[in-house]
C-alpha positions in Angstrom: 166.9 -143.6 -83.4 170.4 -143.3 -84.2 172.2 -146.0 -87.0 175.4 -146.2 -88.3 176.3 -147.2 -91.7 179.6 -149.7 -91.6 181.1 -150.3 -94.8 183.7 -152.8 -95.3 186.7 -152.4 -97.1 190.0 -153.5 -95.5 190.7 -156.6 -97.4 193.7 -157.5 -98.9 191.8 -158.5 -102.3 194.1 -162.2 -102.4 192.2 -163.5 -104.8 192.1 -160.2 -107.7 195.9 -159.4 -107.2 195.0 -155.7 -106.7 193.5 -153.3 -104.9 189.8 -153.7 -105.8 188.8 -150.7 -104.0 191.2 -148.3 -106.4 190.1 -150.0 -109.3 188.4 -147.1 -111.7 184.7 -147.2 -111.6 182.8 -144.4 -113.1 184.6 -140.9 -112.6 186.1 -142.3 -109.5 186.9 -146.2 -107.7 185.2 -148.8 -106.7 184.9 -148.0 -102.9 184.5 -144.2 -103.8 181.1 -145.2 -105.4 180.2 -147.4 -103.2 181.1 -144.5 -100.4 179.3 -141.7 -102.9 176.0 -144.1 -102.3 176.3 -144.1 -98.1 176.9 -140.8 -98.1 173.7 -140.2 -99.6 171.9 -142.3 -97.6 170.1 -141.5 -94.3 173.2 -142.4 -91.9 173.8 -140.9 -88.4 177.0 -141.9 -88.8 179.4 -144.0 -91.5 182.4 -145.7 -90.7 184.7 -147.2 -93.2 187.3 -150.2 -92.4 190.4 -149.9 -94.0 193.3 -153.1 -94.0 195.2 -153.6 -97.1 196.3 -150.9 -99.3 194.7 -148.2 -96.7 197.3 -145.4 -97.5 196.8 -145.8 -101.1 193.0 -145.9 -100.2 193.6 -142.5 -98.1 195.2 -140.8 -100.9 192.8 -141.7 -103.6 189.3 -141.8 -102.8 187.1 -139.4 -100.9 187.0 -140.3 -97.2 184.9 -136.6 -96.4 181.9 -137.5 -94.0 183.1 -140.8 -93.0 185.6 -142.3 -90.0 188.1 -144.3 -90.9 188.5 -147.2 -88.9 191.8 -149.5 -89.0 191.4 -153.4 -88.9 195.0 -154.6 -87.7 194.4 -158.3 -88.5 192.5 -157.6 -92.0 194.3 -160.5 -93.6 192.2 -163.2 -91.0 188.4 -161.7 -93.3 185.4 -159.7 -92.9 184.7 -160.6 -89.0 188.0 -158.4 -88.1 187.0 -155.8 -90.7 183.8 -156.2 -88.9 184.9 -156.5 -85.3 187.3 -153.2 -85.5 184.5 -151.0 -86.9 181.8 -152.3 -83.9 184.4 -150.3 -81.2 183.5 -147.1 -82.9 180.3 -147.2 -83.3 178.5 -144.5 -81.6 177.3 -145.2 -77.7 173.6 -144.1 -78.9 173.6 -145.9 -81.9 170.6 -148.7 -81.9 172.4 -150.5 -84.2 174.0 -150.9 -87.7 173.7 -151.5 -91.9 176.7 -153.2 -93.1 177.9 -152.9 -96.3 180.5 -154.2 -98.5 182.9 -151.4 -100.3 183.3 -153.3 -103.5 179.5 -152.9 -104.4 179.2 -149.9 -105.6 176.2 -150.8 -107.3 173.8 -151.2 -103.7 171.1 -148.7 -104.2 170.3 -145.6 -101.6 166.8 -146.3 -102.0 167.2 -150.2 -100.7 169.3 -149.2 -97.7 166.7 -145.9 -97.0 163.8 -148.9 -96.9 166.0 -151.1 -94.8 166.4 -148.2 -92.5 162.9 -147.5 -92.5 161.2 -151.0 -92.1 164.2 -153.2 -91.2 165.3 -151.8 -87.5 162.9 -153.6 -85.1 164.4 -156.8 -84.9 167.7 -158.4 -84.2 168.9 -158.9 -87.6 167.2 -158.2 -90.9 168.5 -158.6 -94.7 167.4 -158.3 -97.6 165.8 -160.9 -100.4 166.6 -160.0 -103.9 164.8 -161.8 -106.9 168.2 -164.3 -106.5 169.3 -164.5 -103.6 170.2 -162.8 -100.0 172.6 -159.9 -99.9 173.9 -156.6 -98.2 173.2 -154.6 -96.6 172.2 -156.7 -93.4 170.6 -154.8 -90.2 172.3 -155.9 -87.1 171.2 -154.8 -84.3 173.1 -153.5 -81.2 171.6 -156.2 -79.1 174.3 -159.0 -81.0 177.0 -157.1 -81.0 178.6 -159.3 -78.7 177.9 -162.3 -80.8 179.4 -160.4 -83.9 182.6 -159.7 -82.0 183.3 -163.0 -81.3 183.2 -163.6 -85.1 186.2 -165.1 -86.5 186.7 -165.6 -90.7 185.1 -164.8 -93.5 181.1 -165.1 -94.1 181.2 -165.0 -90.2 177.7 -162.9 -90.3 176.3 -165.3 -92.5 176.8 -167.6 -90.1 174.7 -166.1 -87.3 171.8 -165.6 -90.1 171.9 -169.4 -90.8 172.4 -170.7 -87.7 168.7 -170.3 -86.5 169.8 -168.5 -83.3 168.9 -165.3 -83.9 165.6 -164.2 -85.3 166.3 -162.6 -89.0 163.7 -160.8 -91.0 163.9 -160.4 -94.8 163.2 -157.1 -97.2 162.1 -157.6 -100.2 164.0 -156.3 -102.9 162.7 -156.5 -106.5 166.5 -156.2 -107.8 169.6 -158.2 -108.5 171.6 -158.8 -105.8 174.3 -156.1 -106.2 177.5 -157.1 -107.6 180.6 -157.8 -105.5 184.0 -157.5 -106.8 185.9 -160.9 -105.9 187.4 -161.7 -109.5 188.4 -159.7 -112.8 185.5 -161.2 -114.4 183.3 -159.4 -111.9 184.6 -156.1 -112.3 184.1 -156.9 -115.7 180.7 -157.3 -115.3 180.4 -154.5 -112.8 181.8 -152.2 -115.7 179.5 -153.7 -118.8 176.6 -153.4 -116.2 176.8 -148.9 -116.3 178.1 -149.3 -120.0 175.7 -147.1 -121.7 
C-alpha cells in the first residue's frame, strides 16, 4: 500500500509575528526538524505546503526528498494548506498522514505505528495521555470531503461531526507541541534543554 506523508506548513504565522517555521530549533528550524522526522519515517512519498515566507523557507531549510507544494490562498487556514497538497498526491496512494510543520517534536515511531495499524479505516488519530493530536490518517476515500474544507481546524471538523467513522491510536505520550505563540516555542525549546 502506498501513503503519503503531507506536512503542513504554509501559514502566515499572524498570531507569532514571524516565520515560525525559520525559527532556530536544534541545529536547524522548526520545520527542518519536523521535516528531518518524516523523512525518517516510512513515507512513499512527502509533500510539504508552503504559503507565507516560502522563499525564505526554500532558502533555509532542507527541502531534499520532499515536493513542495504551493497553497495560493494560505492566508484563508489549514483546509487550503490542506486542499493544495490533496492535488499532488500520488494516483496510487491509499491515502494520507497529515502533519503539522511546527511540531517538530511528533515522534517517527508514533507515525511508523499509525502507518502500520491506523490505515484500514476512513480516518484514524491518535489519543495521547491529554488529548487528540497529529498526525491524523485520512483516507483516500474522503478526499472529496476534505477538499471542500474551508478554514482552520476544518479536519477537526469531519472527526467531530460523527459522519465519518474515526479510529483512535493510543499514544502513551504528550501530545506534541505546536508552535502558535512565543511562549510555545518557549516551551518547545526548554522541552530538548538538556
Amino acid at each position: 500500500m502506498t501513503i503519503t506523508g503531507v506536512v503542513l506548513a504554509a501559514g502566515s504565522s499572524r498570531r507569532l509575528g514571524t516565520a515560525k517555521q525559520l525559527l532556530p530549533y536544534r541545529n536547524t528550524t522548526v520545520l527542518g526538524a519536523t521535516l528531518d522526522v518524516v523523512r525518517s519515517c516510512t513515507f512513499d512519498q512527502i509533500i510539504v505546503t508552503l504559503g507565507g515566507a516560502a522563499e525564505a523557507v526554500r532558502r533555509q531549510v532542507d527541502l531534499t526528498g520532499v515536493e513542495v507544494v504551493m497553497a495560493g490562498d494560505f492566508g484563508a487556514g489549514c483546509s487550503s494548506s490542506l486542499r493544495s497538497a490533496l492535488s499532488s498526491v500520488h494516483p496510487r496512494a491509499a491515502g494520507i498522514v497529515l502533519m503539522l510543520g511546527d511540531q517538530p517534536g511528533l515522534s517517527a515511531a508514533t507515525v511508523d505505528r499509525l502507518i502500520a495499524e491506523g490505515t484500514t479505516g476512513a480516518i484514524t488519530v491518535c489519543r495521547y495521555r491529554d488529548g487528540i493530536g497529529h498526525p491524523f490518517w485520512l483516507s483516500r476515500a474522503i478526499f472529496g470531503e476534505l477538499a471542500r474544507l474551508h478554514g482552520d481546524k476544518a479536519v477537526w471538523k469531519i472527526i467531530e461531526s460523527g459522519r465519518v467513522a474515526v479510529s483512535r491510536l493510543d499514544v502513551d505520550a504528550p501530545v506534541p507541541l505546536d508552535v502558535d505563540t512565543w511562549d510555545d516555542y518557549e516551551r518547545l525549546r526548554a522541552s530538548t534543554s538538556p
